[in-house]
C-alpha positions in Angstrom: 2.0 7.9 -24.7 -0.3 4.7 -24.1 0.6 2.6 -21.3 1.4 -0.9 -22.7 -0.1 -3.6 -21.4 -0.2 -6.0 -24.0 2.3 -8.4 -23.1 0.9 -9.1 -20.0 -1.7 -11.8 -20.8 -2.0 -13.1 -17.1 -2.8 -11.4 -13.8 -0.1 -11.9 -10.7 1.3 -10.1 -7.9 4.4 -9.3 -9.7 2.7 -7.7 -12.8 0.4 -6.0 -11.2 3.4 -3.9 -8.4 5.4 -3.4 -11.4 2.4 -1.9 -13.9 1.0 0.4 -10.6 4.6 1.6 -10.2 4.9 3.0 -13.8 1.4 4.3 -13.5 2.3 6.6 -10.5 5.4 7.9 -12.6 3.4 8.8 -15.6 1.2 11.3 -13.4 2.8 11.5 -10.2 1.1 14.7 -9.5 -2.4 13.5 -9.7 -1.5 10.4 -7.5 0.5 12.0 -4.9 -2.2 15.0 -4.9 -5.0 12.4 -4.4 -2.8 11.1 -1.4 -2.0 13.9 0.5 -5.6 15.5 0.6 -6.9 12.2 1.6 -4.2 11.9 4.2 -4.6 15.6 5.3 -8.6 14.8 5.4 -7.9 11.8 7.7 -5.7 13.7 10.5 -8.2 16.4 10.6 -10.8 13.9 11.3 -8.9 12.1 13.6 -8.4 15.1 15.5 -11.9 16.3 15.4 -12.5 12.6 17.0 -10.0 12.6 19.5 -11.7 15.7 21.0 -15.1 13.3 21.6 -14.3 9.9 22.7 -17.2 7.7 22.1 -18.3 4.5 20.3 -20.2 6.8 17.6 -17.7 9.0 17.3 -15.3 6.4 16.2 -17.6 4.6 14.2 -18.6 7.7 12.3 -14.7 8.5 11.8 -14.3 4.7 10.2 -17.4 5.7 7.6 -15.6 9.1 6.7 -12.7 7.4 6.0 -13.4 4.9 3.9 -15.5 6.7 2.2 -12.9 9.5 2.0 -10.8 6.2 0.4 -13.4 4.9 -1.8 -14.1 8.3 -3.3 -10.4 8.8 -4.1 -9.9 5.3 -5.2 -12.5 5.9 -7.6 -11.2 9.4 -8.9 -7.5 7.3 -9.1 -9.6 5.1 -11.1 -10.3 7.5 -13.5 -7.3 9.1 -13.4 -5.5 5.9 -14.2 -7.5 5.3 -16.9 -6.2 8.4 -18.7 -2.6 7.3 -18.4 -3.3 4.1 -20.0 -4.8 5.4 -23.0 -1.9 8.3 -23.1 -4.1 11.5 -21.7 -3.7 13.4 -18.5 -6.8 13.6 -16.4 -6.9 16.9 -13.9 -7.7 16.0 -10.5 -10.9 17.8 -10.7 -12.0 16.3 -13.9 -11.2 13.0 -11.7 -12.7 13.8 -8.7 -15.5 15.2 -10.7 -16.0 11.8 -11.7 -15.5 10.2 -8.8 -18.1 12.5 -6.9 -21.0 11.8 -9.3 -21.4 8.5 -7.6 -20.4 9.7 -4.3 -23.8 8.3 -2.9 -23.2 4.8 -3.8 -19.8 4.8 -2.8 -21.0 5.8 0.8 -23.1 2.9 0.8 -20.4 1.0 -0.1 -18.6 2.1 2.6 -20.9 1.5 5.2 -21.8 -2.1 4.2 -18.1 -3.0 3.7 -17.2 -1.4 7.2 -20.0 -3.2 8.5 -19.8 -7.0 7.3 -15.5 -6.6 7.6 -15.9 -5.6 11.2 -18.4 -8.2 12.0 -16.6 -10.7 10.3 -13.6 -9.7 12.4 -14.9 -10.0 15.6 -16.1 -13.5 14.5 -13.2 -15.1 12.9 -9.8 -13.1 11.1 -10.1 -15.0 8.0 -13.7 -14.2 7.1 -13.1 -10.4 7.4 -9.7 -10.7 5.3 -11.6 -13.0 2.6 -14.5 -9.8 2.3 -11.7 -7.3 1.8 -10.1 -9.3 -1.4 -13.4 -9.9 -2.6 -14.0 -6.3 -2.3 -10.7 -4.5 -2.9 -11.9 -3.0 -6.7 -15.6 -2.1 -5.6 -14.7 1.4 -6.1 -13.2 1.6 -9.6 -15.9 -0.7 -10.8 -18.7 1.4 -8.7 -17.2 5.1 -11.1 -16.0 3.0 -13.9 -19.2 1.3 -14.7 -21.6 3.7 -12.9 -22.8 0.8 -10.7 -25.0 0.8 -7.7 -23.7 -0.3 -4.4 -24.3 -3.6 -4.4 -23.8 -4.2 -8.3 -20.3 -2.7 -7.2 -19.7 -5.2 -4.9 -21.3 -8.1 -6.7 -18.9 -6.7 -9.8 -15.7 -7.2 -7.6 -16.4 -10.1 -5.9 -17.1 -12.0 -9.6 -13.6 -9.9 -11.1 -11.5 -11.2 -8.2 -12.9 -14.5 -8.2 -9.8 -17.2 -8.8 -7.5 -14.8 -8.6 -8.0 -13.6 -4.4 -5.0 -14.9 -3.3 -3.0 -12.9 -6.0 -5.3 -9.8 -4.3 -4.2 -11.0 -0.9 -0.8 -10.8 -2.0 -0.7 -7.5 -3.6 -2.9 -6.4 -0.7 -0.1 -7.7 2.2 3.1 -6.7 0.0 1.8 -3.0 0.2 0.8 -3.7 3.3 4.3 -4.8 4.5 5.8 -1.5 2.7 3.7 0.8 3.9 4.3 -0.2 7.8 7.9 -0.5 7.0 7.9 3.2 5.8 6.1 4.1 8.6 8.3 2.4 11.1 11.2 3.8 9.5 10.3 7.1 10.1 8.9 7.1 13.4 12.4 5.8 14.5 14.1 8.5 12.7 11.7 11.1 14.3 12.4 9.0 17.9 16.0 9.3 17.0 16.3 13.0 16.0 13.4 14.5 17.6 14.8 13.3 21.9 11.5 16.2 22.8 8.7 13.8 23.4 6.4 16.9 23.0 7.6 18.0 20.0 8.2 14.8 18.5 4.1 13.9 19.1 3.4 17.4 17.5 5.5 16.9 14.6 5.9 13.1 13.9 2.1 13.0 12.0 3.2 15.3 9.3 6.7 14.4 8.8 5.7 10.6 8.7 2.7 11.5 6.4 4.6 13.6 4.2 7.9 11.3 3.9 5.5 8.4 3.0 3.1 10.0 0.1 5.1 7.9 -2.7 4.4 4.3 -0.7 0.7 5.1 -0.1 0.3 6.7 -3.0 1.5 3.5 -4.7 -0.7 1.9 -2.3 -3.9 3.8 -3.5 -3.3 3.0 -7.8 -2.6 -0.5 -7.0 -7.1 -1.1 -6.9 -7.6 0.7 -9.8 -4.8 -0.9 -11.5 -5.9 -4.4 -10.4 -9.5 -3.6 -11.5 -8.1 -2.9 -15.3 -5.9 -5.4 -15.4 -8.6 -8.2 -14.1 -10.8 -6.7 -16.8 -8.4 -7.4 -19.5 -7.3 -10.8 -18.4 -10.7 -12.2 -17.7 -12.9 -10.5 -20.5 -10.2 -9.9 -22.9 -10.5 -6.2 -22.6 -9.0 -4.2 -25.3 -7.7 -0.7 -25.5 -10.0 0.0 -28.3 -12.9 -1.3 -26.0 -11.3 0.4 -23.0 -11.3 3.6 -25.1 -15.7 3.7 -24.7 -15.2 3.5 -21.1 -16.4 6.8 -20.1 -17.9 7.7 -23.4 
């Protein structure tokens, strides 16, 4: 069945939480799949890192990562775009999809990581401002088979006058991903006394008792990205249909 988003004619916080959290239930395997390998990805590498301390190191763990995300945001994207117009994508269609611009996205990733840190070690608000303008780079980079900078160019004009709706969305799974997090790391502190133990085992308990938050976390962009297309250019499901043709 189509997702309907018809009667939503304007693009806010609220709208955008409440569509992302009926998209995850449509396909919950696809979304929750998509989170766990990039999760399971991440602690490998973060091991593999811990073992060699140094500034490179670190930095190439930041790259892999975020271009880990971007390349899963990207197969979400498609993924999402099936469960509006009523199909089901399979993850490797998606990340099939996904991959095919895998080189652009990894350019995307190491320009963003490298104006967003700079920015941050200048000023807070600078490096926050980049990340809204750049928070749907990744659907519009698969979506529209775009370049890496027309990717970036694409998101910054899409969330123009609407960034502090971004910001919001951005902070509000921000705030419910930490709280999920927090929650369970007391409950491991509380029921795991073996400090030991509790280091061994808190990573995967955590990760796994928190795949629905930061799985709802990783639709929101690609929901965003649709739903600025449709409220700014008056995308239509009949247009939105040609997408990927």
């Amino acid at each position: 069945m189509q997702e309907d988003w018809s009667g939503l004619s304007t693009f806010g916080v609220g709208s955008v939480l409440s569509v992302t959290w009926r998209t995850l239930f449509r396909a919950p395997g696809i979304f929750i799949g998509f989170t766990f390998m990039s999760n399971l990805l991440t602690a490998i590498i973060s091991i593999v890192v811990n073992t060699n301390i140094s500034a490179i190191a670190s930095f190439s763990s930041l790259l892999i990562n975020m271009t880990l995300s971007l390349v899963i945001q990207g197969a979400i994207a498609y993924a999402v775009f099936q469960v509006i117009m009523g199909g089901r994508a399979s993850m490797g269609e998606s990340l099939s999809k996904s991959a095919s611009k895998i080189f652009a996205l990894l350019a995307v990733a190491i320009f963003t990581s490298l104006a967003v840190g700079l920015a941050g070690m200048l000023l807070v608000v600078p490096g926050i401002i980049l990340l809204c303008m750049w928070y749907i780079s990744a659907p519009a980079c698969v979506v529209e088979r775009m370049g890496p900078i027309e990717s970036l160019g694409r998101s910054r004009a899409l969330t123009k006058g609407y960034r502090w709706h971004v910001l919001g969305v951005m902070m509000l799974l921000s705030i419910i991903t930490s709280l999920m997090n927090l929650l369970f790391m007391f409950l491991m502190r509380a029921l795991v006394p073996d400090a030991t133990l509790r280091n061994m085992t808190a990573p995967i308990v955590v990760g796994l008792a928190t795949l629905i938050p930061n799985a709802f976390a990783n639709v929101a962009p690609a929901v965003t990205y649709y739903r600025l297309r449709m409220v700014k250019e008056s995308l239509t499901m009949e247009s939105l249909a040609n997408v990927f043709d």
